[in-house]
DOFI-398965 format. One record per residue (C-alpha): residue in three letters; x, y, z. Coordinates in steps of 0.25 Angstrom, whole numbers, padded with zeros to 4 digits. Each point is the difference from the previous one (the first is absolute). Layout:
DOFI-398965
ATOM   rest       u       v       w
ATOM    Ala       X       Y       Z
...
***
This chain:
DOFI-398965
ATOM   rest       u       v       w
ATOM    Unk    0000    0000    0000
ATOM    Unk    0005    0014   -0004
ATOM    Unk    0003    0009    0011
ATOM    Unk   -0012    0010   -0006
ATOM    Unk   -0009   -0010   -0001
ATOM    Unk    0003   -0005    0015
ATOM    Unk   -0002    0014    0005
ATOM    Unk   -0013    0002   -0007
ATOM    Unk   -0006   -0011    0002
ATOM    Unk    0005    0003    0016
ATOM    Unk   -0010    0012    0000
ATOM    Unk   -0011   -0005   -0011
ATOM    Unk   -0001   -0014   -0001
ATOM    Unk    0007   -0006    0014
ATOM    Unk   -0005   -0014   -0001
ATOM    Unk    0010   -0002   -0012
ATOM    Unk    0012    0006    0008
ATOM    Unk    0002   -0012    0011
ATOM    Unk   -0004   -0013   -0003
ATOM    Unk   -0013   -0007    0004
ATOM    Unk    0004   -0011    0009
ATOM    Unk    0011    0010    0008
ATOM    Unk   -0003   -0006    0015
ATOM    Unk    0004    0007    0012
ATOM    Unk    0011   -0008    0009
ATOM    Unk   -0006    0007    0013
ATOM    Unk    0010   -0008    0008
ATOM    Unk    0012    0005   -0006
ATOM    Unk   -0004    0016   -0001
ATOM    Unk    0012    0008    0003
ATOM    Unk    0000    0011    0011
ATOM    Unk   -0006    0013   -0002
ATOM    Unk    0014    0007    0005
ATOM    Unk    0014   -0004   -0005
ATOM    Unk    0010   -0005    0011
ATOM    Unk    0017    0002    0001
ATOM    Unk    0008   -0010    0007
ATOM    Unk    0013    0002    0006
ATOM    Unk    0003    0015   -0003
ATOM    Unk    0000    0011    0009
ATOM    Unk   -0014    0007    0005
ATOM    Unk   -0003    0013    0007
ATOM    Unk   -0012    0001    0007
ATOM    Unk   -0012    0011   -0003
ATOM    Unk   -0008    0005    0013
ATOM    Unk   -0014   -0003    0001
ATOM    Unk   -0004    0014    0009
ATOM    Unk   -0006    0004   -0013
ATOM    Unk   -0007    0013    0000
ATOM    Unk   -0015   -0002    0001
ATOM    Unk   -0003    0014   -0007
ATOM    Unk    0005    0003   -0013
ATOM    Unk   -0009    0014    0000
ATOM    Unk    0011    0012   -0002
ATOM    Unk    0009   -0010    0005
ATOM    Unk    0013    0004   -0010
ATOM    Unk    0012   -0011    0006
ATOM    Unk    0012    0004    0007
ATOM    Unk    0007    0011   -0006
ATOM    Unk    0012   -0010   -0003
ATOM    Unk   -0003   -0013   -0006
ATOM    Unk    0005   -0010    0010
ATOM    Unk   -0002   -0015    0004
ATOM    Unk   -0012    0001    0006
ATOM    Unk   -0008    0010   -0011
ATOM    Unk    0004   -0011   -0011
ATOM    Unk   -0006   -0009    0009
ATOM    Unk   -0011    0007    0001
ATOM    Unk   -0001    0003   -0014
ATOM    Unk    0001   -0014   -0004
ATOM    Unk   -0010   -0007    0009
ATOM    Unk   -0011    0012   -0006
ATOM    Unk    0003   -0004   -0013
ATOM    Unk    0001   -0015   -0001
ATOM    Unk    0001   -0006    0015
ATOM    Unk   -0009   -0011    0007
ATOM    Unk   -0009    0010    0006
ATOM    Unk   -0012   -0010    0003
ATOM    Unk   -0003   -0014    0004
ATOM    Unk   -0016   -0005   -0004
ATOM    Unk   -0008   -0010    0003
ATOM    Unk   -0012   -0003   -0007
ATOM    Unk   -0011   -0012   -0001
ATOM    Unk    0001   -0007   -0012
ATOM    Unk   -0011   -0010    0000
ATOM    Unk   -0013    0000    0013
ATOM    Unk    0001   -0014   -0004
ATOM    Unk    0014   -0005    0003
ATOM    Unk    0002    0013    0009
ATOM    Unk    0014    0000   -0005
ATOM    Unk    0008    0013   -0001
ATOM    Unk    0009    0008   -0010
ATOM    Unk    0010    0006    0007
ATOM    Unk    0008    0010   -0009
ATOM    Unk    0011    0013    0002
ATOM    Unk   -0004    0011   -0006
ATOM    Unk    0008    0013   -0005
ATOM    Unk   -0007    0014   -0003
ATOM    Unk    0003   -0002   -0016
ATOM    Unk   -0010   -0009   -0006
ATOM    Unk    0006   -0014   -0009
ATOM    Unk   -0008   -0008   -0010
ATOM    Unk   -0003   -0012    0009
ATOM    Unk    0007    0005    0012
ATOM    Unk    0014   -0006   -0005
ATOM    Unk    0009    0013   -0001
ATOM    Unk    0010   -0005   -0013
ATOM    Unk    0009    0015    0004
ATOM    Unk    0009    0000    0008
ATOM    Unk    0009    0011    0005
ATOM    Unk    0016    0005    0001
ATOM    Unk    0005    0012    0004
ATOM    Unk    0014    0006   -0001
ATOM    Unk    0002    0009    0013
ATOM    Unk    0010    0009    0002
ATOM    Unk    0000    0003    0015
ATOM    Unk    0008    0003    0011
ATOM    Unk   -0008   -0014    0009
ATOM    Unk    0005   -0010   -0009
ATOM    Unk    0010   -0004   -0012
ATOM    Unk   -0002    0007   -0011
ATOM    Unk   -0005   -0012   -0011
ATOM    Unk   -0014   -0006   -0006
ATOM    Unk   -0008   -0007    0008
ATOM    Unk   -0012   -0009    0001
ATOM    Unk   -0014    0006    0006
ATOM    Unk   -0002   -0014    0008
ATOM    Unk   -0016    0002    0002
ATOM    Unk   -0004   -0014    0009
ATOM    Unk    0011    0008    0011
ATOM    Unk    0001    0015   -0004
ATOM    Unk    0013    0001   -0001
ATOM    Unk    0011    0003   -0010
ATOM    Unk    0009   -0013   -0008
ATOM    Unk    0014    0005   -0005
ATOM    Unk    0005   -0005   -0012
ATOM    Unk    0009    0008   -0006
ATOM    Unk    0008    0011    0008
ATOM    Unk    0007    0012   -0009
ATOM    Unk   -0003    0013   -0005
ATOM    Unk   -0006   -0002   -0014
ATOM    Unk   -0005    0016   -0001
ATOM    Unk    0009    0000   -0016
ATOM    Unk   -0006   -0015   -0001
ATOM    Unk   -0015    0003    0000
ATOM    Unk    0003    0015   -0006
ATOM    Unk    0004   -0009   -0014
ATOM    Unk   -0012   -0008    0002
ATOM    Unk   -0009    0010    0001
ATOM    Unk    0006    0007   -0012
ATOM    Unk    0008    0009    0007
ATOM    Unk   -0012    0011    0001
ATOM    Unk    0002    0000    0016
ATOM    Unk    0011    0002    0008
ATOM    Unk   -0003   -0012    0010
ATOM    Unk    0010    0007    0011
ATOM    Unk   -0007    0009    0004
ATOM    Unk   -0015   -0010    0004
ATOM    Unk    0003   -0006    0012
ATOM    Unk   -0008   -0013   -0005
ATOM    Unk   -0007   -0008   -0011
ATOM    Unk   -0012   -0010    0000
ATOM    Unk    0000   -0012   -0009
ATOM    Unk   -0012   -0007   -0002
ATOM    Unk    0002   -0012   -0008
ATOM    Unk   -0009   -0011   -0005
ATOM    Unk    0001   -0017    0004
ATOM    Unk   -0007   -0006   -0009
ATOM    Unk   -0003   -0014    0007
ATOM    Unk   -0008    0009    0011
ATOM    Unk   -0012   -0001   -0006
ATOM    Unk    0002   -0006   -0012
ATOM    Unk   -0003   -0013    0005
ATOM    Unk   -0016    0002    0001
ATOM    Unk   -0001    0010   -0012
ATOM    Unk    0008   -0006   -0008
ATOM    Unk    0004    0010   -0013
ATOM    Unk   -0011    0009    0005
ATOM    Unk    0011    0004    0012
ATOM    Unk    0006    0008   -0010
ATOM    Unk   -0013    0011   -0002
ATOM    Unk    0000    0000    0016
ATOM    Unk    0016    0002    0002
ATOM    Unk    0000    0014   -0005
ATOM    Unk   -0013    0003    0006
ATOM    Unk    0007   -0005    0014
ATOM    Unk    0012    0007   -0001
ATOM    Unk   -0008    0012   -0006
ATOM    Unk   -0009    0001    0013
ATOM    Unk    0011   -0002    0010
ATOM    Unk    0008    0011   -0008
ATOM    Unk   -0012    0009    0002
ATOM    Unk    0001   -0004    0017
ATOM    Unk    0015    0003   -0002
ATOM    Unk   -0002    0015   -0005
ATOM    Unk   -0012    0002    0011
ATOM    Unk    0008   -0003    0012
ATOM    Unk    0014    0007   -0006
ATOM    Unk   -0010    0013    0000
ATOM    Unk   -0002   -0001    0013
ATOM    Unk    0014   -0004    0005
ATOM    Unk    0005    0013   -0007
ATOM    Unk    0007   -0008   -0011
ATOM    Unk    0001    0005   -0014
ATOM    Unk   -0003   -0013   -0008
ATOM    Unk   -0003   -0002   -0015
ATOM    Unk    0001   -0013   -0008
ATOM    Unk    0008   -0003   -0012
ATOM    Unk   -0005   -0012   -0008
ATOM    Unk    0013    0001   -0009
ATOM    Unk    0011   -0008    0003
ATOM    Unk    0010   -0011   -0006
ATOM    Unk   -0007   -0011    0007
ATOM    Unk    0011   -0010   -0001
ATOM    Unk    0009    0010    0008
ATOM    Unk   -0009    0002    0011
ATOM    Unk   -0003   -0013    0001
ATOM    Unk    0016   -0004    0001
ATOM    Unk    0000    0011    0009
ATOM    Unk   -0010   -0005    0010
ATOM    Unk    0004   -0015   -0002
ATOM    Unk   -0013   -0004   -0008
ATOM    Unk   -0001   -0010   -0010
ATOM    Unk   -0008    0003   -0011
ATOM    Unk   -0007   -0013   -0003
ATOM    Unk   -0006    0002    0015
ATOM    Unk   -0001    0016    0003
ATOM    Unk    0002    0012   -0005
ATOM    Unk    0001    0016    0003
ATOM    Unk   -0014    0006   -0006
ATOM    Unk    0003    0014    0007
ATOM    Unk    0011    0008    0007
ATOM    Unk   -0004    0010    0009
ATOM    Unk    0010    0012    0004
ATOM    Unk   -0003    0006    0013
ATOM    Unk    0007    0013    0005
ATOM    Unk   -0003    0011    0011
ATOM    Unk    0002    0012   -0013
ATOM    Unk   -0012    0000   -0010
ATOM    Unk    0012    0006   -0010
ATOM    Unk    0004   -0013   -0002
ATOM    Unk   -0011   -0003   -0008
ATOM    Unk    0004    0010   -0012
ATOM    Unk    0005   -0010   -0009
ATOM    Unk    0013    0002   -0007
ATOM    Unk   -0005   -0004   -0015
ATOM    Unk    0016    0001   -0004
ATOM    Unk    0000   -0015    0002
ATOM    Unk    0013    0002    0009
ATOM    Unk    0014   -0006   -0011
ATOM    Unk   -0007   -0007   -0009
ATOM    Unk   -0009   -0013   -0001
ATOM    Unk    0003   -0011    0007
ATOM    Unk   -0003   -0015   -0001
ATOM    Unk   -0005   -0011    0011
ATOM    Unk    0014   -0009   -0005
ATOM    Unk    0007    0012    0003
ATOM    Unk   -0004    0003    0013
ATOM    Unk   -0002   -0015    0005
ATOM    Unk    0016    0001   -0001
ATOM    Unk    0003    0009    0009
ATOM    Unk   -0007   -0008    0012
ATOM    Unk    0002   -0015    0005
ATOM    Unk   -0013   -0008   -0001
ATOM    Unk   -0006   -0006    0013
ATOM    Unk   -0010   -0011    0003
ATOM    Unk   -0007    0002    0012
ATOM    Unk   -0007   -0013    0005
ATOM    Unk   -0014    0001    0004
ATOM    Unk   -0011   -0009    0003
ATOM    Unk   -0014    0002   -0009
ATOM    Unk   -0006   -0014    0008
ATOM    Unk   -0005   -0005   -0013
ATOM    Unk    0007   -0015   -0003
ATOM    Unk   -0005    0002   -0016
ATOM    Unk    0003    0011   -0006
ATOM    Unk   -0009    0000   -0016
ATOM    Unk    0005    0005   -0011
ATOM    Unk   -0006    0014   -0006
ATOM    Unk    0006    0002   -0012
ATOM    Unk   -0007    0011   -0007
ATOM    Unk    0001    0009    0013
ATOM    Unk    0015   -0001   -0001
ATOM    Unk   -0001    0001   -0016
ATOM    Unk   -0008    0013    0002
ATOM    Unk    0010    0004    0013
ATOM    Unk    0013    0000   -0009
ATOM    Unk   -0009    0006   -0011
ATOM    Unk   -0003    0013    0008
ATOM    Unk    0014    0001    0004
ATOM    Unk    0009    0011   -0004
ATOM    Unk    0014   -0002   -0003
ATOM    Unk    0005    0013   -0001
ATOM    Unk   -0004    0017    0005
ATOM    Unk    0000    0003   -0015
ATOM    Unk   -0013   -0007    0001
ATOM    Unk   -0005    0009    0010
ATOM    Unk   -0013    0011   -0006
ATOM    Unk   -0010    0008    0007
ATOM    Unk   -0014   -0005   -0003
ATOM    Unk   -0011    0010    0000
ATOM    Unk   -0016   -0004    0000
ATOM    Unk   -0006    0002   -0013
ATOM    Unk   -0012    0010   -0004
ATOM    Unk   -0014   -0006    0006
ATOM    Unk   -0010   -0002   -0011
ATOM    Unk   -0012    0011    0005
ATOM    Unk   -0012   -0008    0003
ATOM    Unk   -0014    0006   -0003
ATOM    Unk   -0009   -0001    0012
ATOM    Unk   -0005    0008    0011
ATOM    Unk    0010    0009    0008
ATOM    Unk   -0002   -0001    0016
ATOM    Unk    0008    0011    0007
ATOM    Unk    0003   -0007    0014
ATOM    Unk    0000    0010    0011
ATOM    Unk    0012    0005    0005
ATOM    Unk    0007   -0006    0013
ATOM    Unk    0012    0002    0008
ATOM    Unk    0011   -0012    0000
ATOM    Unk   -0003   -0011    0012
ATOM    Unk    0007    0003    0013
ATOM    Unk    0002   -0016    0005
ATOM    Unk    0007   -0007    0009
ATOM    Unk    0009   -0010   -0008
ATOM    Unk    0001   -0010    0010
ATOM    Unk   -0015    0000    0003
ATOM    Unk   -0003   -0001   -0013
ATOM    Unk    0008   -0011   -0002
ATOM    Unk   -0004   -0008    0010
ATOM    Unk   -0015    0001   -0003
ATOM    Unk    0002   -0004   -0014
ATOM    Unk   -0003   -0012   -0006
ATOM    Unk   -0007   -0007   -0012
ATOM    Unk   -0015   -0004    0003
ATOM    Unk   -0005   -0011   -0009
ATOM    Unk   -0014   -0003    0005
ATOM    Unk    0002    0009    0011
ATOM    Unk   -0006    0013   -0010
ATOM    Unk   -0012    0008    0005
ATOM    Unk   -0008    0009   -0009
ATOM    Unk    0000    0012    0005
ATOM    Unk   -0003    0015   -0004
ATOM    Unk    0013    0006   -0007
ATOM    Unk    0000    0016    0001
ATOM    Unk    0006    0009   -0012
ATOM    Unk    0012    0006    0010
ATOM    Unk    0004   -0015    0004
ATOM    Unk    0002   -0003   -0015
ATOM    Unk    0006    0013   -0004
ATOM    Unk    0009   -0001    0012
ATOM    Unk    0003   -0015   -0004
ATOM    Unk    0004    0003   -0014
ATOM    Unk    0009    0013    0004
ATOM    Unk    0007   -0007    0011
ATOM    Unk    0003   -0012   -0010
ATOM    Unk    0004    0008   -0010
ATOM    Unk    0007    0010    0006
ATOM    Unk    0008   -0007    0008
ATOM    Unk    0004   -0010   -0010
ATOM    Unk    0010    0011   -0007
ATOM    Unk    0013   -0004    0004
ATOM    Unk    0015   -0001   -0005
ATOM    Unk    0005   -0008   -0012
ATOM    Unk    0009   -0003   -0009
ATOM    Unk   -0010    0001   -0010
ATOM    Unk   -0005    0014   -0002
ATOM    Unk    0013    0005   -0001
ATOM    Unk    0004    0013    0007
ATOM    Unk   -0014    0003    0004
ATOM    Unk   -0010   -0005    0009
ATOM    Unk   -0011   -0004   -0011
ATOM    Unk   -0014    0003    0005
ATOM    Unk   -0007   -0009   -0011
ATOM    Unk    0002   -0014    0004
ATOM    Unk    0001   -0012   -0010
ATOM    Unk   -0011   -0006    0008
ATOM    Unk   -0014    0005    0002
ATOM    Unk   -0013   -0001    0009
ATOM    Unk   -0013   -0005   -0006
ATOM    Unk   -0012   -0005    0009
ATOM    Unk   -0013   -0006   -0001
ATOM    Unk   -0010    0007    0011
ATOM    Unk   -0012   -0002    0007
ATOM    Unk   -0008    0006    0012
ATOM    Unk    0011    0013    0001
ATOM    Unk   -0008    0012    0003
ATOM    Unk   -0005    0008   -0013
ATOM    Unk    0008   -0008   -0008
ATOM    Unk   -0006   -0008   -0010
ATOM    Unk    0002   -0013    0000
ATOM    Unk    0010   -0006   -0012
ATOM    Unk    0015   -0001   -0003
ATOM    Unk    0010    0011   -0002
ATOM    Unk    0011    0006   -0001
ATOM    Unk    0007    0008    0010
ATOM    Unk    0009    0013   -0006
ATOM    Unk    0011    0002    0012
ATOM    Unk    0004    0014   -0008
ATOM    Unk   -0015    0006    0002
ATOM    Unk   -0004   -0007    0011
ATOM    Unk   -0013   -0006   -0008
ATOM    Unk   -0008   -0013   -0005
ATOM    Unk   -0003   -0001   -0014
ATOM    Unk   -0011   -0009   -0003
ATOM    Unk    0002   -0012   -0008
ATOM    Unk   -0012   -0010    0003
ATOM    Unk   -0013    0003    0007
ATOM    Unk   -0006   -0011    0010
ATOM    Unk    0002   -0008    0011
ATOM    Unk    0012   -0009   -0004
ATOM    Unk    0001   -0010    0011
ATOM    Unk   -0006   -0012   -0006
ATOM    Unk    0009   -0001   -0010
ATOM    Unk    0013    0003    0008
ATOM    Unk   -0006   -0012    0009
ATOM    Unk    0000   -0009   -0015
ATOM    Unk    0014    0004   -0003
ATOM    Unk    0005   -0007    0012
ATOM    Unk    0009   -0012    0001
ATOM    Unk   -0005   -0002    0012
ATOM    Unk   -0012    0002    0009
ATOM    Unk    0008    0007    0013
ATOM    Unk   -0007    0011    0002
ATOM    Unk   -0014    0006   -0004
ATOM    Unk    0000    0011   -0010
ATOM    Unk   -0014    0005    0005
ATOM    Unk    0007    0004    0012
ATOM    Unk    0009    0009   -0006
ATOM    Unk   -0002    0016   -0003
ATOM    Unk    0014    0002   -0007
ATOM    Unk    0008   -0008   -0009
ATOM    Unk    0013    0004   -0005
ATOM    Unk    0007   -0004   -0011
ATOM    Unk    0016    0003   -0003
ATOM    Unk    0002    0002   -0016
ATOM    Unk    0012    0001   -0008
ATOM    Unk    0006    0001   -0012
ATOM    Unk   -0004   -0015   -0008
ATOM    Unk    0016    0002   -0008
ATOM    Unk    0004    0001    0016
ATOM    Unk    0011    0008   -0007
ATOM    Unk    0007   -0009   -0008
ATOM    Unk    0005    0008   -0010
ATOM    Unk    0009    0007    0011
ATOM    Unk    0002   -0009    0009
ATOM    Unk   -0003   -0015   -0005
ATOM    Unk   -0006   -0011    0008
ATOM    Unk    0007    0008    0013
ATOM    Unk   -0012    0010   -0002
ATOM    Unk   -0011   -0011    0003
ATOM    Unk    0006   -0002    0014
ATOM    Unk    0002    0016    0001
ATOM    Unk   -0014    0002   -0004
ATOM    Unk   -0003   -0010    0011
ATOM    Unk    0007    0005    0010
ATOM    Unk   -0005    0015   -0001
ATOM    Unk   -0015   -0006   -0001
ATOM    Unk    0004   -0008    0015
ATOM    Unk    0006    0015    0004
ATOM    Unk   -0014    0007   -0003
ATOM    Unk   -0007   -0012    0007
ATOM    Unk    0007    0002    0013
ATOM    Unk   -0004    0015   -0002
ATOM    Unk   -0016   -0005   -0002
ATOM    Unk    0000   -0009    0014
ATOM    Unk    0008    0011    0008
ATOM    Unk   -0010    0010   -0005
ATOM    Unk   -0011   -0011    0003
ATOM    Unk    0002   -0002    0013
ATOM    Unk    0003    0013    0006
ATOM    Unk   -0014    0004   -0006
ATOM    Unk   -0005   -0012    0009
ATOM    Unk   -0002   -0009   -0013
ATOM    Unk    0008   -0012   -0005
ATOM    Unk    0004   -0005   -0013
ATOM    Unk    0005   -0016   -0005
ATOM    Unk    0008    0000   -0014
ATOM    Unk   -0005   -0011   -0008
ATOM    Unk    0007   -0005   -0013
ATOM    Unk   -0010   -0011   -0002
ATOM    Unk   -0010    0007   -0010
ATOM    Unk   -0003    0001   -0014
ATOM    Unk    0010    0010   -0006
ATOM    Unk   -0007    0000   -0014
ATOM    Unk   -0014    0004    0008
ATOM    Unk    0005    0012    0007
ATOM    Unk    0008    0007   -0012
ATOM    Unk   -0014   -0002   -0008
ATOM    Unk   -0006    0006    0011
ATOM    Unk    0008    0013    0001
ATOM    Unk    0002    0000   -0014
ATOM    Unk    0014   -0002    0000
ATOM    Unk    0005   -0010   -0008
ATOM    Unk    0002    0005   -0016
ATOM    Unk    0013   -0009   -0003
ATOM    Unk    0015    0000    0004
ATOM    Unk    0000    0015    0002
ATOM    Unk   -0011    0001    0007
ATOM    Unk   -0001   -0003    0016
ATOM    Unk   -0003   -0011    0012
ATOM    Unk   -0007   -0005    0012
ATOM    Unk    0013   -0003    0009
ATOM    Unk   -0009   -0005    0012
ATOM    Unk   -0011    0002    0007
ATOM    Unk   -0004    0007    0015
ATOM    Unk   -0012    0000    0005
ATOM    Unk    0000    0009    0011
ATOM    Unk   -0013    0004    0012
ATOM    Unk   -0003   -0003    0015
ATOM    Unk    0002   -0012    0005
ATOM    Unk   -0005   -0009    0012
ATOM    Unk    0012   -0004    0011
ATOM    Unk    0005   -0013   -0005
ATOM    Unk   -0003   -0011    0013
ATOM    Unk    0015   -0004    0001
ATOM    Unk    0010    0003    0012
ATOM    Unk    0011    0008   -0003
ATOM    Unk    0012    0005    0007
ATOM    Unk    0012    0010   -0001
ATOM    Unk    0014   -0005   -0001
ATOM    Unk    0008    0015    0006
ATOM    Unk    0002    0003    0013
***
């Protein structure tokens, strides 16, 4: 199978990506969080902050506001306990962390490279199951990571940089190819917690999705057929760092190049599973979205939006959300069944779109020098029951603050029949967001690397949606089991490769509390 029939038949046609008789091997399922042997850890505190309102991190980045950091952004934060059958009375017991993962499986992982006074300067493992820090290589690579990011920042002056990579086993072995959609999406949400939290630790944070891959990966002793890096985070206490030099520092420079310059290392880890399966066209698509050298490197801006006729709803205006991080956090979660209609008023949805929207503009390596307030990705949404809106699907314009009508009518029925699978009730839900793109995913530019950036940057938005959610006291669940085909026919969306599509799918609105135990893991 060719790699562009694979990837449209991931979005269009899923049943023909995996195979039929694919069963999953429960008993072998790997962990949810990587493990280290026999290297050197650094424990993290656990006296979290409970508030993250105005709370803006110690005024030097230490120890203890990396921990800190890092346990907001991907730590175990919960432990649940919940009924699975009244028959049986037998209980699922699962960890939870504030980012949402397709199945609850977590395929990211996390590595920073710290340059602080507390410990050795080097890259380290975030080891989640103890909150601590794994090292695995100790240096300075400031010039190293400089040529891998194409020599556009001047890595000395950030006093850290966040990896998030991808193990492709993690949840691979219960969605077999269909991982691959939910990969980026992953690593797109938990980027999209990482820039939340650096906000309120007073980091200047941006992400580059450009990088030679095969450097980095030799850099942080990955191998590629297993993981590999899907962003790099900078982080520094100077927002000027972010002015991106586009002089693209000597020259370009090549992954072989580069890989030379350091010893590899092999770390050994434990993953539990004693049957690792093959996955063959997630590692043919990984080495095809790889680049080799910075030459390749280009700015990518969103293209025009086709102008849609249909009714022009101005949403009233609203003042950004004053929340609490960390209690918004903690309240969220993703209702199945557990949706309660309720009335929706025109300021709760305004002030859900903005928030979204607003705080979704962040730094890239993407937009080039400037800080593009047009995203590649969109909002649309089918509503029903919001005060003196009519029910239908729209499309929501983030540069007027408005809805454009697309389709009249109440919506949900159809949204129910476009389901995989019956895990929540549709008649229960007053908001349904989808997240569209561009259907080329900008392959032109960037080749197959843009499907997992376009991915990534939907994940980004979603995260935006469930922290906006919830601190208006609503929930949201993103869903990717639902007819693609139906929803771009519904908003009118899908004329040809150049025109755009359903990424996935939130429905969004008050919730019942869920009749499970649940308990904080800080002290």
């Amino acid at each position: 199978m060719s790699l562009e029939t694979f990837l449209y038949n991931l979005h269009f046609d899923i049943e023909k990506a995996s195979p039929p008789d694919w069963e999953v091997d429960w008993d072998d399922a790997p962990l949810k969080y990587k493990l280290y042997r026999d290297l050197p850890v650094f424990p993290l505190s656990l006296e979290v902050p409970l508030s993250l309102e105005g709370y803006n991190g110690p005024s030097k980045q230490d120890l203890k506001g990396i921990g800190h950091f890092l346990w907001y952004a991907y730590g175990l934060t919960q432990v649940s306990q919940s009924l699975i059958s009244l028959e049986s009375g037998d209980l699922m017991q699962s960890f939870r962390r504030f980012p949402p993962s397709g199945g609850a499986l977590y395929p990211s992982e996390l590595y920073v490279y710290l340059k602080m006074d507390e410990l050795p300067a080097g890259i380290y493992h975030y080891d989640v199951a103890h909150h601590r820090l794994v090292l695995l290589r100790e240096g300075d690579f400031d010039s190293y990571l400089t040529k891998a990011l194409g020599g556009k920042f001047d890595m000395s002056t950030s006093f850290g940089t966040v990896f998030v990579s991808t193990m492709f086993w993690k949840n691979f072995y219960k969605y077999n190819n269909f991982s691959y959609r939910l990969q980026g999406l992953d690593a797109g949400v938990l980027i999209g917690q990482l820039l939340e939290v650096a906000k309120r630790f007073g980091i200047a944070a941006g992400v580059c999705f450009q990088f030679l891959d095969r450097a980095l990966n030799h850099l942080l002793g990955l191998s590629d057929e297993e993981e590999s890096t899907y962003a790099v985070i900078p982080l520094s206490a100077d927002t000027k760092f972010w002015c991106a030099d586009e002089s693209n520092g000597n020259g370009p420079v090549t992954s072989t190049e580069l890989c030379r310059e350091l010893t590899g290392i092999q770390p050994e880890h434990y993953v539990r599973s004693q049957r690792i399966r093959e996955f063959p066209m997630l590692t043919k698509l990984n080495e095809a979205s790889m680049i080799e050298s910075t030459q390749s490197f280009r700015p990518i801006k969103p293209k025009d939006g086709a102008e849609c006729e249909g009714k022009v709803i101005a949403l009233p205006i609203v003042k950004r959300l004053s929340y609490d991080l960390a209690s918004v956090c903690r309240n969220r979660f993703s209702p199945e069944m557990d949706f309660v209609l309720g009335k929706v008023s025109q300021l709760q949805l305004a002030a859900l779109l903005q928030e979204a929207s607003a705080s979704f503009s962040y730094r890239n390596d993407l937009d080039g020098t400037n800080e593009n307030n047009e995203h590649r990705v969109s909002l649309y949404a089918c509503l029903y029951n919001v005060e003196d809106i009519q029910d239908g699907a729209y499309h929501y314009d983030s540069t007027t603050h408005s809805l454009r009508q697309i389709q009249s009518g109440d919506h949900r029925l159809r949204l129910q029949y476009g389901m995989s699978l019956d895990t929540m009730n549709f008649q229960q839900v007053p908001i349904c967001i989808h997240v569209v793109g561009d259907r080329d995913h900008s392959k032109t530019q960037l080749g197959y690397r843009g499907y997992r950036i376009q991915h990534m940057e939907a994940g980004m938005l979603v995260q935006r949606l469930l922290i906006a959610s919830s601190a208006l006291g609503m929930n949201g669940h993103p869903l990717l089991g639902f007819d693609v085909k139906m929803c771009d026919e519904l908003y009118k969306i899908g004329g040809g490769p150049q025109g755009k599509t359903s990424l996935i799918q939130i429905p969004i609105g008050h919730y019942r509390n869920r009749p499970w135990l649940i308990g904080s893991l800080n002290s």
